[in-house]
C-alpha positions, 0 to 999 in steps of 0.5 A, spaced: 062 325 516 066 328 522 069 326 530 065 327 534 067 327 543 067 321 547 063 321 553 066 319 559 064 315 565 059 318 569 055 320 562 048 317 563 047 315 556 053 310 557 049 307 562 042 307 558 040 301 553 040 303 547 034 303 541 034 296 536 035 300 529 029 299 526 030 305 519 036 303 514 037 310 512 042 315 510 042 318 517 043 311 520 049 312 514 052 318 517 051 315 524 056 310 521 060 314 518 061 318 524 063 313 528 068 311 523 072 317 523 071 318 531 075 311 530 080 312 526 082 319 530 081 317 536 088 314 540 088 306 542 083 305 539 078 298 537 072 301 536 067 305 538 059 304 540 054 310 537 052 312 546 060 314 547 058 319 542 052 320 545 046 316 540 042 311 544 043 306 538 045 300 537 050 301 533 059 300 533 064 301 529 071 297 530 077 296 527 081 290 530 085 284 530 087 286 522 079 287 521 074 294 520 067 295 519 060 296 523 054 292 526 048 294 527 043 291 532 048 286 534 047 279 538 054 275 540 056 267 541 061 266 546 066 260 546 067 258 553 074 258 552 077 265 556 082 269 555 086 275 559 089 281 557 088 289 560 083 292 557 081 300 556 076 304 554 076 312 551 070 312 556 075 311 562 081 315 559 088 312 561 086 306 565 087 300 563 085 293 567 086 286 566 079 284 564 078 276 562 073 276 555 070 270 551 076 267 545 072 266 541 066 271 539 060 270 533 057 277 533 050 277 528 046 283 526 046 288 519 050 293 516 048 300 514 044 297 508 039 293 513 043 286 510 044 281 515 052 280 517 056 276 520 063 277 524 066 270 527 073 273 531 078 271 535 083 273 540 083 281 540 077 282 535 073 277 540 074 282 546 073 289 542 066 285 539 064 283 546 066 290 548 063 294 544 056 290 544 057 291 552 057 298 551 049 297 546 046 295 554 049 300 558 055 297 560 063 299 560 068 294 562 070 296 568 063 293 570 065 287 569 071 286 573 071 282 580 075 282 586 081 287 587 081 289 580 074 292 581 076 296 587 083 298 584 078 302 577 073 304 582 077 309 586 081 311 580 075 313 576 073 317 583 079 321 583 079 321 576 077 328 574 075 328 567 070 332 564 063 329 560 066 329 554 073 329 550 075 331 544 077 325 540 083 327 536 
């Protein structure tokens, strides 16, 4: 297994929608295990989505609110009930913007192995679900924000001079 580099905004994989994973091999376990040790290594971390590492899969990682796994082919159920709280992403390195998020969260797929997996989360770990799926469709978080706050992440992201990837340790 190994870290990989984050691609950061501006990268057309993290706006491209992913493939579903339609082969539960020992490749799609070593994209897994990629993604956990990019994970793990990474600062300020919740998880990580196999287009920030370049892979066009709908496949993530998260480590949040107490839980760690993976999803693969995710779909998500939202509460109506909202919450606020700043939100970042390793794809838009030190920008942090208050993002409102669904409080609860039911997210669906499969595991590496192909058997069906279900993760009932709340609080942080419904936000950290809802935006690593967002990453599978080719959406970051600054795409969801509104008003003031949009145009405040826009201009940093334009003076930002981040190259195409970084080093995630």
């Amino acid at each position: 297994m190994t870290m990989r580099p984050i691609r950061i905004i501006g990268d057309p994989v993290l706006r491209t929608p992913c493939d579903e994973v339609t082969t539960f091999d020992a490749g799609l376990r070593a994209l897994v295990g990629d993604l956990m040790d990019t994970l793990l290594g990474a600062p300020g971390r919740a998880g990580v989505a196999a287009p920030q590492i370049g892979v066009g899969a709908r496949v993530f990682v998260y480590d949040a609110g107490g839980e760690r796994g993976h999803m693969i082919n995710p779909t998500l159920e939202l509460s109506e009930e909202l919450q606020d709280g700043d939100e970042g992403c390793l794809s838009v390195p030190g920008l942090w913007y208050e993002t409102p998020r669904a409080q609860h969260a039911v997210c669906r797929g499969f595991d590496q192995h192909g058997e069906a997996l279900e993760v009932r989360g709340s609080g942080f770990l419904a936000r950290a679900l809802q935006h690593e799926t967002d990453h599978l469709s080719g959406t970051l978080y600054v795409d969801t924000l509104t008003g003031d706050t949009r145009r405040q992440a826009l201009r940093a992201i334009r003076a930002a001079n981040w190259p195409r990837s970084t080093a995630s340790a």
